[in-house]
Backbone of each chain as nested JSON, in Angstrom:
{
  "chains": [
    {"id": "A", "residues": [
      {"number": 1, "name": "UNK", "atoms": {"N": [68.998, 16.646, -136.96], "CA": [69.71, 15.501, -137.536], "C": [70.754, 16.006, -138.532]}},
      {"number": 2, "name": "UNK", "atoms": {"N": [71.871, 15.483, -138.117], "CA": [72.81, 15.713, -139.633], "C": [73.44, 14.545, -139.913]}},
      {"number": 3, "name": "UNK", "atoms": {"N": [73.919, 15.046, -141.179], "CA": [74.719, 13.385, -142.04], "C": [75.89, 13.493, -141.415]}},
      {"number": 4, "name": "UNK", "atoms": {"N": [76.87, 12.178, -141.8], "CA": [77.871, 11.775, -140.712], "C": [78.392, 10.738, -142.37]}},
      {"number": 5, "name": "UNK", "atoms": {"N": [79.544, 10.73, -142.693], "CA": [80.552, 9.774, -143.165], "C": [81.999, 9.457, -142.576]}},
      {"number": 6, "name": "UNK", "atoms": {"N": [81.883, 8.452, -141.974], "CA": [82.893, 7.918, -141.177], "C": [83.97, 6.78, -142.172]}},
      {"number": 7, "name": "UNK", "atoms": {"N": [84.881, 6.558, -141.628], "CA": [85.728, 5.238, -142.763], "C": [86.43, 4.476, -141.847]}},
      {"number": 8, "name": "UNK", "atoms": {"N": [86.448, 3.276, -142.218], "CA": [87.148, 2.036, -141.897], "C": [88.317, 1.885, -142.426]}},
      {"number": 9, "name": "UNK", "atoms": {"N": [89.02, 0.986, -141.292], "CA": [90.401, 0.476, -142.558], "C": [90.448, -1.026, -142.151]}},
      {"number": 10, "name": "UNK", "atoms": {"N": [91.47, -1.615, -142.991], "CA": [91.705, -2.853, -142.469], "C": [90.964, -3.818, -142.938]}},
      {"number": 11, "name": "UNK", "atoms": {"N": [90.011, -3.738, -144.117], "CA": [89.166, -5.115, -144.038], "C": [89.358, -5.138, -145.519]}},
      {"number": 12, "name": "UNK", "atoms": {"N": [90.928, -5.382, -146.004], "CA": [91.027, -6.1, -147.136], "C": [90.426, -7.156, -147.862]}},
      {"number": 13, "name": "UNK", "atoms": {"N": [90.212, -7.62, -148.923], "CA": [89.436, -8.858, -149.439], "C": [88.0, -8.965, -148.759]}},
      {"number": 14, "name": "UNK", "atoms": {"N": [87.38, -7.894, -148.528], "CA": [86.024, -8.108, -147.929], "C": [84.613, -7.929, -148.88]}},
      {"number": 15, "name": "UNK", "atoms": {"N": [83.787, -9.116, -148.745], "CA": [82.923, -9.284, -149.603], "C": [81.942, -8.578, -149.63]}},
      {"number": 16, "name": "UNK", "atoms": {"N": [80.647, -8.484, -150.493], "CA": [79.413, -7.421, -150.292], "C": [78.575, -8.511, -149.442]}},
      {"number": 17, "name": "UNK", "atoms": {"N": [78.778, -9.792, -148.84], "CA": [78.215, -10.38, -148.012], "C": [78.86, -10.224, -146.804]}},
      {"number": 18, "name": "UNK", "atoms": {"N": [79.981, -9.593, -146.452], "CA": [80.594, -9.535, -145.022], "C": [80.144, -7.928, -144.872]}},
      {"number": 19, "name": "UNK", "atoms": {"N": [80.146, -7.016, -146.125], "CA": [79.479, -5.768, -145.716], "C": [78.288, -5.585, -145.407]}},
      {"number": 20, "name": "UNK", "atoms": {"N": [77.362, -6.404, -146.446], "CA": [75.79, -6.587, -145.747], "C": [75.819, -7.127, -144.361]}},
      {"number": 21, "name": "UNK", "atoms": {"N": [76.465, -8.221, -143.968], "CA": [76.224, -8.439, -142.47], "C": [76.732, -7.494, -141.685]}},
      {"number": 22, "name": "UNK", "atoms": {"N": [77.588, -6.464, -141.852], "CA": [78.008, -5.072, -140.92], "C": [76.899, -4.561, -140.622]}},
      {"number": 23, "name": "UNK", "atoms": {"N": [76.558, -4.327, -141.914], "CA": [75.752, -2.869, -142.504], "C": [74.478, -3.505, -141.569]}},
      {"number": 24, "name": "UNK", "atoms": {"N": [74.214, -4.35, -141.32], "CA": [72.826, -4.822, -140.561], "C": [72.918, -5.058, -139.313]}},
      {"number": 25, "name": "UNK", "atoms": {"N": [74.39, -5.063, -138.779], "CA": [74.457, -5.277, -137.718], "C": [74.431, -3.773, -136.972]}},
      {"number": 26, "name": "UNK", "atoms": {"N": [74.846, -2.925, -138.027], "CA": [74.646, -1.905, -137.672], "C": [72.994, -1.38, -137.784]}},
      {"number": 27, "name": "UNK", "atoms": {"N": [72.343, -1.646, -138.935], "CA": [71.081, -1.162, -138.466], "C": [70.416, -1.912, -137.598]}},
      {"number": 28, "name": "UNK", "atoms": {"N": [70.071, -2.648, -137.094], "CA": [69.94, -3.437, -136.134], "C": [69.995, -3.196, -134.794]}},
      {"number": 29, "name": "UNK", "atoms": {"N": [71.248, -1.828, -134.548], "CA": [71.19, -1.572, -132.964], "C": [70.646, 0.152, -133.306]}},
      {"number": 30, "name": "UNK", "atoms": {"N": [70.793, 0.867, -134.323], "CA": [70.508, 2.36, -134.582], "C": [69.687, 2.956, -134.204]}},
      {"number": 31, "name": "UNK", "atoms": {"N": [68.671, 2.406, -133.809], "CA": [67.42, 3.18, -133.364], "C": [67.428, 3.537, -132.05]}},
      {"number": 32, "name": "UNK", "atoms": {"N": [68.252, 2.933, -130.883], "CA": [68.037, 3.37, -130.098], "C": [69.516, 4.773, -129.733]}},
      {"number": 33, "name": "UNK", "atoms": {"N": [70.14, 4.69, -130.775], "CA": [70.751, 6.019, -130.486], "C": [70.472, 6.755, -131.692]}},
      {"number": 34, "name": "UNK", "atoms": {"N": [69.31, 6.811, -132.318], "CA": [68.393, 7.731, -132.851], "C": [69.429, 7.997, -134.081]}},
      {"number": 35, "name": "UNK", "atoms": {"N": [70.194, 6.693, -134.636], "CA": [71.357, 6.801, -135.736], "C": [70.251, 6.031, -137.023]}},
      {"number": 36, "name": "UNK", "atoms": {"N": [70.204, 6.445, -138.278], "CA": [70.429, 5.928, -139.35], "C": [71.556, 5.715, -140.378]}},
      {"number": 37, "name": "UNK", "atoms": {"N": [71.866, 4.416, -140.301], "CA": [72.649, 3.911, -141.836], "C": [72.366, 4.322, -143.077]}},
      {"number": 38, "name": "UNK", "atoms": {"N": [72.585, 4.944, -144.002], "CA": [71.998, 5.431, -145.55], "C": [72.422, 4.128, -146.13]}},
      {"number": 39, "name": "UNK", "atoms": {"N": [73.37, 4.081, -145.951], "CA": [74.372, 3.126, -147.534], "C": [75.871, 2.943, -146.801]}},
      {"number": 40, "name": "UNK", "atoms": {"N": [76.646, 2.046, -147.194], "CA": [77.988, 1.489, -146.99], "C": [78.376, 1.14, -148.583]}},
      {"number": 41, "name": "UNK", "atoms": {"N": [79.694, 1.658, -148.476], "CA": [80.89, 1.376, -150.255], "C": [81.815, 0.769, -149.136]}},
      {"number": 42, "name": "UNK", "atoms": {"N": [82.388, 0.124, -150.255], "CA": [83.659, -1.21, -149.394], "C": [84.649, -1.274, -150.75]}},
      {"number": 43, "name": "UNK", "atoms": {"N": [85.55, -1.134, -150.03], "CA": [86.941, -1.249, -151.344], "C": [87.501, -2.493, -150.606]}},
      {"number": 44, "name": "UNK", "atoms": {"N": [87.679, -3.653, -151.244], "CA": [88.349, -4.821, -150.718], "C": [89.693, -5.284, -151.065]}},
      {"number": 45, "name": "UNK", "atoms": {"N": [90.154, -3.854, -151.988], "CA": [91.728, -4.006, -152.408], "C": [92.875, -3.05, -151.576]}},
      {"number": 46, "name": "UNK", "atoms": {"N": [92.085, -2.15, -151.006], "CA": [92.413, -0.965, -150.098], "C": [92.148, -1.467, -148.893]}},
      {"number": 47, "name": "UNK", "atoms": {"N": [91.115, -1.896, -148.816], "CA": [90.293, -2.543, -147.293], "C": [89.45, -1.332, -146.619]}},
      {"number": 48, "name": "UNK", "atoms": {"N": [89.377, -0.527, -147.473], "CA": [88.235, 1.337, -146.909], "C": [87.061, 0.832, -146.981]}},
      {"number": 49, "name": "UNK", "atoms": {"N": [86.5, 1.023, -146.047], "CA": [85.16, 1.118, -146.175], "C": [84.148, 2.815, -145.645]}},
      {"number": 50, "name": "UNK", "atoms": {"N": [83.393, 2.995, -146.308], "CA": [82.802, 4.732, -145.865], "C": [81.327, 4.3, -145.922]}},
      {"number": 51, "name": "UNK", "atoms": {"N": [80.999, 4.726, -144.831], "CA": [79.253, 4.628, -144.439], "C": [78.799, 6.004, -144.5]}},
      {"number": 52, "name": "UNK", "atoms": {"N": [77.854, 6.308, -145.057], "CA": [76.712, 7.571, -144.58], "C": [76.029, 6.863, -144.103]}},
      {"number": 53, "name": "UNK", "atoms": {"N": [75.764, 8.036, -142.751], "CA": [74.62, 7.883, -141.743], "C": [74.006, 9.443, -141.68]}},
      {"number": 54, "name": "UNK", "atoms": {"N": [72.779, 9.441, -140.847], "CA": [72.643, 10.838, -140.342], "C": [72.064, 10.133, -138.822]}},
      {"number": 55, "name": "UNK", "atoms": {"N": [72.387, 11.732, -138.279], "CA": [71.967, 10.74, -136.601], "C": [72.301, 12.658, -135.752]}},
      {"number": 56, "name": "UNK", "atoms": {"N": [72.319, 12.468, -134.346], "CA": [72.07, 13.345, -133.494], "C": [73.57, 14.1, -133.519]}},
      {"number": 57, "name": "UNK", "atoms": {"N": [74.621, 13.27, -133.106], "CA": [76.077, 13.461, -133.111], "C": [77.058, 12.265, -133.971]}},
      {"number": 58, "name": "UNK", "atoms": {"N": [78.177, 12.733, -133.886], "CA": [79.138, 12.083, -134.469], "C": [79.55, 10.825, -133.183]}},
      {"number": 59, "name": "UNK", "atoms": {"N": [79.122, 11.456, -132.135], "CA": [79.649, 9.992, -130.884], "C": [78.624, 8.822, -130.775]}},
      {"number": 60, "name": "UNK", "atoms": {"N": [76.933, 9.321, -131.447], "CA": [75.872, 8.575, -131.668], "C": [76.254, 7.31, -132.524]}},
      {"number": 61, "name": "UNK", "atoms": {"N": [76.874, 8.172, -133.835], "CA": [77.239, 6.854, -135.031], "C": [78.233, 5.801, -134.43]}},
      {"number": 62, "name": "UNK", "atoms": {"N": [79.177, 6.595, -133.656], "CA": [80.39, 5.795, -133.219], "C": [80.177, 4.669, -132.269]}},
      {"number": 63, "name": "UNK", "atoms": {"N": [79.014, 5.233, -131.52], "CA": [78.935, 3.978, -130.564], "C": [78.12, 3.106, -131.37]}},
      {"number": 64, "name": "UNK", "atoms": {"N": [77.168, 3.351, -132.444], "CA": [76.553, 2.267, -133.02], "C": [77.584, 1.247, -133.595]}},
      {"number": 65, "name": "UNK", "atoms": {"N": [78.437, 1.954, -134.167], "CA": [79.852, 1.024, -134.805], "C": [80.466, 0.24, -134.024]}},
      {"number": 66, "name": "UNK", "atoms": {"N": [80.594, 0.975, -132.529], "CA": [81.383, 0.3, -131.623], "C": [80.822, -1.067, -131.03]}},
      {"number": 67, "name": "UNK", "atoms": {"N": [79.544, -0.695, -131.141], "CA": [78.24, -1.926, -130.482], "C": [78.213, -3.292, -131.304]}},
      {"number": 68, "name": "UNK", "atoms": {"N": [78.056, -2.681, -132.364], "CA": [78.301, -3.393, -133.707], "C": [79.408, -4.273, -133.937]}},
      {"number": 69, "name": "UNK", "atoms": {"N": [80.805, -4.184, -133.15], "CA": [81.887, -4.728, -133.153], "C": [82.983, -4.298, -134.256]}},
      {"number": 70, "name": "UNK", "atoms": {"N": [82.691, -3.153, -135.194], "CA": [83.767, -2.538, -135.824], "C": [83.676, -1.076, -135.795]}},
      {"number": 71, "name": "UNK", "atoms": {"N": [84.604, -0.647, -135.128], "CA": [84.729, 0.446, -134.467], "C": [85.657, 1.577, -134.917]}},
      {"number": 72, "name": "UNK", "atoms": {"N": [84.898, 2.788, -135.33], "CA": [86.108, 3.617, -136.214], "C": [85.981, 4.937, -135.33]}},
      {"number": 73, "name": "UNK", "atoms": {"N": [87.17, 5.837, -135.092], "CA": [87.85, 6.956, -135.011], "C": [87.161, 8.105, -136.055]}},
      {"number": 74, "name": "UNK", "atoms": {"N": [87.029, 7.849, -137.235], "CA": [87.553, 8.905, -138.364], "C": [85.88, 9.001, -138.846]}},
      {"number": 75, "name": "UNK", "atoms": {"N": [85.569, 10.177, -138.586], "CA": [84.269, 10.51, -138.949], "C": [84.33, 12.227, -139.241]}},
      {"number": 76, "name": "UNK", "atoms": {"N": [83.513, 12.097, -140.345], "CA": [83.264, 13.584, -140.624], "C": [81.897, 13.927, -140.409]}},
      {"number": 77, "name": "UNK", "atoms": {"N": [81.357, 15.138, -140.077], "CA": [79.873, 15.25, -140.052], "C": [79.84, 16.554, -141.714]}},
      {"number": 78, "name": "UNK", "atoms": {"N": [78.691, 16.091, -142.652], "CA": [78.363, 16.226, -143.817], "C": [77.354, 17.161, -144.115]}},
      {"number": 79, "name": "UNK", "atoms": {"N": [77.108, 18.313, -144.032], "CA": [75.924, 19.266, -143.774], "C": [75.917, 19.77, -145.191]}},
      {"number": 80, "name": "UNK", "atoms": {"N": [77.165, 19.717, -145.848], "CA": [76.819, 20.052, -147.527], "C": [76.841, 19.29, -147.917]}},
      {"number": 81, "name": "UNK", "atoms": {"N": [75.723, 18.485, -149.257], "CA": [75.493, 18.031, -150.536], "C": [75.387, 18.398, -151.916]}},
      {"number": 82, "name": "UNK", "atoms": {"N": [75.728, 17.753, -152.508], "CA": [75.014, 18.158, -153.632], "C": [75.184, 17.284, -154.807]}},
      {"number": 83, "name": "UNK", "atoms": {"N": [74.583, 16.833, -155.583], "CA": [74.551, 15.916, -157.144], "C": [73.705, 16.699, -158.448]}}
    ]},
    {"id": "B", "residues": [
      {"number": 1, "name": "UNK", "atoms": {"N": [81.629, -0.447, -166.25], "CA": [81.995, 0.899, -165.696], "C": [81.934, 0.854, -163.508]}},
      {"number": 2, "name": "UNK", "atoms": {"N": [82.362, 1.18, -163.125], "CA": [82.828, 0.795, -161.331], "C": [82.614, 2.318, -160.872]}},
      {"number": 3, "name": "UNK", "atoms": {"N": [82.642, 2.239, -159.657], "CA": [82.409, 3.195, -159.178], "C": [82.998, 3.717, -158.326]}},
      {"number": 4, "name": "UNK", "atoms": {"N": [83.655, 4.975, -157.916], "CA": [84.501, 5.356, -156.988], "C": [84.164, 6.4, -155.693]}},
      {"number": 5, "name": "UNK", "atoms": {"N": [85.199, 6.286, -154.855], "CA": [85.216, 7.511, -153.89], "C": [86.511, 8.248, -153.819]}},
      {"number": 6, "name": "UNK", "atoms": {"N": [86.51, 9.383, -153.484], "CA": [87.552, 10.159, -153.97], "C": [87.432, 10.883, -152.954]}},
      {"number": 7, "name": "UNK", "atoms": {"N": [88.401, 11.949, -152.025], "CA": [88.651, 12.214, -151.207], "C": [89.558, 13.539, -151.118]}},
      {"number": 8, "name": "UNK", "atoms": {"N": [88.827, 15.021, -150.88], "CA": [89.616, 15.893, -150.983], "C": [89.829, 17.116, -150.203]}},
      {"number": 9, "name": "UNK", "atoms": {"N": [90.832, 17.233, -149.731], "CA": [91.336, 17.746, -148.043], "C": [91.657, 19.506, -148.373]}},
      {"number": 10, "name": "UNK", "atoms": {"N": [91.523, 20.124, -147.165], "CA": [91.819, 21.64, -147.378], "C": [90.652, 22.644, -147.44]}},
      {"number": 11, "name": "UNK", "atoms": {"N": [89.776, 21.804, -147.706], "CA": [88.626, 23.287, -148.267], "C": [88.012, 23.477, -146.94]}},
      {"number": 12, "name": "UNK", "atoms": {"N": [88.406, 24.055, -145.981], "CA": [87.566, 24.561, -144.648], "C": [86.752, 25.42, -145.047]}},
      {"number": 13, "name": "UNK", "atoms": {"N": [85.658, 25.78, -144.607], "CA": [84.697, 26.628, -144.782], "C": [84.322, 27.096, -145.663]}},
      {"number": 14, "name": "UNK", "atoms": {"N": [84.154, 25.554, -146.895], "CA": [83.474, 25.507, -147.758], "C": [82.009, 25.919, -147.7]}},
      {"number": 15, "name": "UNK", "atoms": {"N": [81.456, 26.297, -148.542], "CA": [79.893, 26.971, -148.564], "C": [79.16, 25.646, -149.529]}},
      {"number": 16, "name": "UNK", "atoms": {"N": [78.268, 25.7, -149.452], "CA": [77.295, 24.67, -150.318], "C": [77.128, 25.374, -151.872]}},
      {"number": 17, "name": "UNK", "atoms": {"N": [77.205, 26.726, -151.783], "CA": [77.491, 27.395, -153.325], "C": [79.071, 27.125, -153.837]}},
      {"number": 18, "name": "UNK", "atoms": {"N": [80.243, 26.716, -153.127], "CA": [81.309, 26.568, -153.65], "C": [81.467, 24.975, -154.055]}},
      {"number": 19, "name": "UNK", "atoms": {"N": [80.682, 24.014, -152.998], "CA": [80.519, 23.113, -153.143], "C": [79.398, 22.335, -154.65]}},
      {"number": 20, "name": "UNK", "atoms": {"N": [78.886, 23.156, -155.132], "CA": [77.677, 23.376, -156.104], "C": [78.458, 24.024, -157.83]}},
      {"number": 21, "name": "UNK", "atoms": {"N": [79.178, 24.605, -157.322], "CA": [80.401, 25.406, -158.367], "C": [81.221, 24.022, -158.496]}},
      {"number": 22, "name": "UNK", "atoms": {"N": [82.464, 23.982, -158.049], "CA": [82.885, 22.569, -158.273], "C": [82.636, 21.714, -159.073]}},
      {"number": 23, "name": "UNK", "atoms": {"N": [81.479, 21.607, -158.02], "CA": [80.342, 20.167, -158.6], "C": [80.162, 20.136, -159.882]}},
      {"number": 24, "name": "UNK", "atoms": {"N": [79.304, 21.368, -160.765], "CA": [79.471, 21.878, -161.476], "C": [80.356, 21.942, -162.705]}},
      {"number": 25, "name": "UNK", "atoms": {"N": [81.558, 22.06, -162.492], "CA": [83.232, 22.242, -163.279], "C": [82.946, 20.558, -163.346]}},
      {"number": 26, "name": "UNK", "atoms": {"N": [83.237, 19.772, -162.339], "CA": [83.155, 18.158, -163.294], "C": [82.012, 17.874, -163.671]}},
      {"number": 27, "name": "UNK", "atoms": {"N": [80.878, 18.206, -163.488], "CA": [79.959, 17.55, -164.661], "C": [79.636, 18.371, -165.972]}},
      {"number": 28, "name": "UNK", "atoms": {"N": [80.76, 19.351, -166.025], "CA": [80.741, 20.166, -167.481], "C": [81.971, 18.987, -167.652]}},
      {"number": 29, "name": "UNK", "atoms": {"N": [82.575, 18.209, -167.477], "CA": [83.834, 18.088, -168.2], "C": [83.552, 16.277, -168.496]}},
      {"number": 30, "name": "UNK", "atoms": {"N": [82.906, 15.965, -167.428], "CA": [82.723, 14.236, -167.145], "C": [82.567, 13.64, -168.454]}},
      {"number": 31, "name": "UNK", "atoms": {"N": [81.77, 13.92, -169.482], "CA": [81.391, 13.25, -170.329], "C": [83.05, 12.508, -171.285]}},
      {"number": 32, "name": "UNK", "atoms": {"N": [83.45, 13.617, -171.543], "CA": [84.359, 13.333, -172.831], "C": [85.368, 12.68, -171.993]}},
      {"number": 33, "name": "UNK", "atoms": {"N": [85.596, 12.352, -170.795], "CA": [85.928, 10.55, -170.091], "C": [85.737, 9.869, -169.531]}},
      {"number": 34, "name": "UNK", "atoms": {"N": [83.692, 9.797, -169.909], "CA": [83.138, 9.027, -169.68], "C": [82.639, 8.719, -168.298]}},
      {"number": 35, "name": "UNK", "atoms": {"N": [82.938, 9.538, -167.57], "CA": [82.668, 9.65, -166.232], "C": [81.327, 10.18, -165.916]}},
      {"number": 36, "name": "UNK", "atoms": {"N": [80.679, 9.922, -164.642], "CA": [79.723, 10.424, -163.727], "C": [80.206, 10.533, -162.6]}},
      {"number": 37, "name": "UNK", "atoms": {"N": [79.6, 12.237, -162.174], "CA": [79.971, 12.198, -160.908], "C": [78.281, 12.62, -160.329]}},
      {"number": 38, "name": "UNK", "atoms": {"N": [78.146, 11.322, -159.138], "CA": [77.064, 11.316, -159.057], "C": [76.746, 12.324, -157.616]}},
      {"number": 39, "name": "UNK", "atoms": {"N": [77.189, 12.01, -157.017], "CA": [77.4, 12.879, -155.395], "C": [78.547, 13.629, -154.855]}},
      {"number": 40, "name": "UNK", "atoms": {"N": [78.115, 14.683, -153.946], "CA": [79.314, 14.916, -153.112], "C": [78.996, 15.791, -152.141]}},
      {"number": 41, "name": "UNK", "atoms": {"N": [79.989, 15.276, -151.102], "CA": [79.781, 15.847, -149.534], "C": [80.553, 16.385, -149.434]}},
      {"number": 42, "name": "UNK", "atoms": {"N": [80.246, 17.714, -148.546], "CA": [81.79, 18.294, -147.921], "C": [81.432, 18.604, -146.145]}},
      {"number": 43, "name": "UNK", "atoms": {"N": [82.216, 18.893, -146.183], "CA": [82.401, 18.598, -144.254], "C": [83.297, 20.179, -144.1]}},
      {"number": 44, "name": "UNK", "atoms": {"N": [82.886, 21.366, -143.974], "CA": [83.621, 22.571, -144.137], "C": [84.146, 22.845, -142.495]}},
      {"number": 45, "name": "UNK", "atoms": {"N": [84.161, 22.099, -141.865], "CA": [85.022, 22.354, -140.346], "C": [85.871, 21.827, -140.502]}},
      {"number": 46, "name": "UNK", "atoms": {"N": [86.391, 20.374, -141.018], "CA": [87.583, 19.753, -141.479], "C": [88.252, 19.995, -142.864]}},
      {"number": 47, "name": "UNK", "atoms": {"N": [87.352, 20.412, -143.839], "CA": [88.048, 20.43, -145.269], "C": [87.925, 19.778, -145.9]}},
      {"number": 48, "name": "UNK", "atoms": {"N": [87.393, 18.572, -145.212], "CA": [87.01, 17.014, -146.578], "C": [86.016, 17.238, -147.677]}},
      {"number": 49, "name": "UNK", "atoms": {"N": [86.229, 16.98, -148.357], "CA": [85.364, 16.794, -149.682], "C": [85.172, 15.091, -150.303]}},
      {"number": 50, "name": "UNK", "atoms": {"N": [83.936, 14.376, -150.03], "CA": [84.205, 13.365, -150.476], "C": [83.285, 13.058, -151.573]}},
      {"number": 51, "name": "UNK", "atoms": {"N": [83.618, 12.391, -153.023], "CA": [82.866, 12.601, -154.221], "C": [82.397, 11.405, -154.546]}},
      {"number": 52, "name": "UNK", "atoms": {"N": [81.444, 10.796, -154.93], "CA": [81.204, 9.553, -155.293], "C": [80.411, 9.71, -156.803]}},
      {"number": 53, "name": "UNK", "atoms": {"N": [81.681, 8.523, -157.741], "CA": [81.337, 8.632, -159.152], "C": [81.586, 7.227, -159.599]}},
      {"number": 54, "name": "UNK", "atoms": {"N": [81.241, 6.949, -161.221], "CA": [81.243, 5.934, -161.919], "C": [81.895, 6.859, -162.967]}},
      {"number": 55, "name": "UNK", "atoms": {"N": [82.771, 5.525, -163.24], "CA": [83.594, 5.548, -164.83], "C": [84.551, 4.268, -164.825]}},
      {"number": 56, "name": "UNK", "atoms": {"N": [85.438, 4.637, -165.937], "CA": [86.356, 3.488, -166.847], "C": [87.608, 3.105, -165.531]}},
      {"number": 57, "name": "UNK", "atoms": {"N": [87.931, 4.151, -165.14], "CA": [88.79, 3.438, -163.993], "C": [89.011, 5.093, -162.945]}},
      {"number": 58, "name": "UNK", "atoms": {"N": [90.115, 4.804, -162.154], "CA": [90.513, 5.593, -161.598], "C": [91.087, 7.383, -162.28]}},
      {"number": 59, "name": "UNK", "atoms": {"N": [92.003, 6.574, -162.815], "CA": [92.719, 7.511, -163.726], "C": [91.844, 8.481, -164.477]}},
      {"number": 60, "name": "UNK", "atoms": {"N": [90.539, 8.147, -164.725], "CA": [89.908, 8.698, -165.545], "C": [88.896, 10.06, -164.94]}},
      {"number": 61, "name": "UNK", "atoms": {"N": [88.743, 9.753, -163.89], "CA": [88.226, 10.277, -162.393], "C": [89.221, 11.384, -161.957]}},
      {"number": 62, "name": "UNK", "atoms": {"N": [89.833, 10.977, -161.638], "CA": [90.964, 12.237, -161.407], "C": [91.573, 12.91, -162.617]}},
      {"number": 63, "name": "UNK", "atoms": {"N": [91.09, 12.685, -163.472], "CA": [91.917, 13.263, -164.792], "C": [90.237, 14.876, -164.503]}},
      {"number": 64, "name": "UNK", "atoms": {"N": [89.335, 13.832, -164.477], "CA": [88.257, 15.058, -164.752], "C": [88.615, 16.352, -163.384]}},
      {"number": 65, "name": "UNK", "atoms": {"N": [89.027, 15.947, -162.142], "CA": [89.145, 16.733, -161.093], "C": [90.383, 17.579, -161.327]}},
      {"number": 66, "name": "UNK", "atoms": {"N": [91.011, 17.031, -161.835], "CA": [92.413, 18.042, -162.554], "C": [91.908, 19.134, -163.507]}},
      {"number": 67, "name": "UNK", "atoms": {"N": [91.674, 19.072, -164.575], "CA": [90.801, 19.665, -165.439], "C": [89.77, 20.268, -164.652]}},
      {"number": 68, "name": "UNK", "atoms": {"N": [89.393, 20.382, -163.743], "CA": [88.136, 20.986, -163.454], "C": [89.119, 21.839, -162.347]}},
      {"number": 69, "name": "UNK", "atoms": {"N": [89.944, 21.809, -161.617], "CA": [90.674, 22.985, -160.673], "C": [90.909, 22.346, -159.554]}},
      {"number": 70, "name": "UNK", "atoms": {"N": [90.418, 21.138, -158.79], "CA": [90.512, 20.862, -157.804], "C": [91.291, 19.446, -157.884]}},
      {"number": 71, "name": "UNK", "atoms": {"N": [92.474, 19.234, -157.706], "CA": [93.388, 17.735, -157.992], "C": [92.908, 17.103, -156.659]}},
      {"number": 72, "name": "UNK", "atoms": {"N": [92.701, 15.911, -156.816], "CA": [93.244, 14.851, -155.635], "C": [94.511, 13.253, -156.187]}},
      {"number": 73, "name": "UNK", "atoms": {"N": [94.769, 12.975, -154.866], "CA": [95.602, 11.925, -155.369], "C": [94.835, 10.585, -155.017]}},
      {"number": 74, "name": "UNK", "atoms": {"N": [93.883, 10.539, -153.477], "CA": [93.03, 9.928, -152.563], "C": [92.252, 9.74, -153.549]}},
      {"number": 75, "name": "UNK", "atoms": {"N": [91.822, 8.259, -153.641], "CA": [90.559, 7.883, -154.689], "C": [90.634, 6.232, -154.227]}},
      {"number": 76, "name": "UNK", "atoms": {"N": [89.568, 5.425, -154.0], "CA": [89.077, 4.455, -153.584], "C": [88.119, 3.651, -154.561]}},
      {"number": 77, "name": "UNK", "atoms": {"N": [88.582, 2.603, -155.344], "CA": [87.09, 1.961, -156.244], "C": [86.371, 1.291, -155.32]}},
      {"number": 78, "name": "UNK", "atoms": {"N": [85.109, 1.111, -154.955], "CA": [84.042, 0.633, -154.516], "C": [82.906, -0.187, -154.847]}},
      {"number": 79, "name": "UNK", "atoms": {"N": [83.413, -1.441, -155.808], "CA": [82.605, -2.105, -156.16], "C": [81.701, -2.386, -155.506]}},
      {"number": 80, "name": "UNK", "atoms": {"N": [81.618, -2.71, -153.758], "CA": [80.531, -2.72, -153.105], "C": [79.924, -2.024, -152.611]}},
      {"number": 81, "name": "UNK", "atoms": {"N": [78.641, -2.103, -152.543], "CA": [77.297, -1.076, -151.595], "C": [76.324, -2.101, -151.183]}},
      {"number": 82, "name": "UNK", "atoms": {"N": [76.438, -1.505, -150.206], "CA": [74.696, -2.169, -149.268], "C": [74.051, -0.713, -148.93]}},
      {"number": 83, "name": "UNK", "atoms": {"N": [73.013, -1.11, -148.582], "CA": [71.902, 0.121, -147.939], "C": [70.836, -0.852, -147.508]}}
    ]}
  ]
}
């Protein structure tokens, strides 16, 4: 398993109630492509949004997004941490 | 105090000890503007570095990444999170 942070664009003025309903719509289909959601940040003045996940591949997360109905390109896979 | 993401390009084949060093340089400096930097990922096949912190605003965030050796201009506030 490795971590995965991918980003959105486009969803200016978006609330922490239109991100919770993503963010669930996304966990909601994850298990069967062996993807976990960590957490979603949402900038609603920019319209960015960046999810950590960890999951098998980077095409795993993507199709969960895609299933999900918001669908992103731009993913990094995250193997260093640190805080 | 809000919380940000910040975004920083170039470092390919970053190590988790360079990533740890860094890290390091802003939380020797965070305090005196009030900043936390709570996380950070790097992705060393692409170069991304992405940091997630709390403080007074933007400006204040990148003032510490200047001072510490590594500038960005890319920075995102994120009032929202789900998990």
């Amino acid at each position: 398993m490795s971590q995965f942070i991918d980003v959105h664009t486009g969803m200016k003025n978006l609330t922490v109630q239109d991100l919770k309903r993503e963010h669930d719509q996304d966990t909601a289909l994850e298990r069967e492509y062996g993807v976990h959601f960590i957490k979603a940040w949402g900038d609603p003045a920019s319209g960015k949004v960046f999810c950590l996940s960890e999951g098998p591949n980077k095409q795993a997360v993507l199709e969960v997004h895609r299933k999900a109905g918001h669908p992103t390109d731009e993913i990094y896979e995250v193997p260093l941490s640190v805080e």
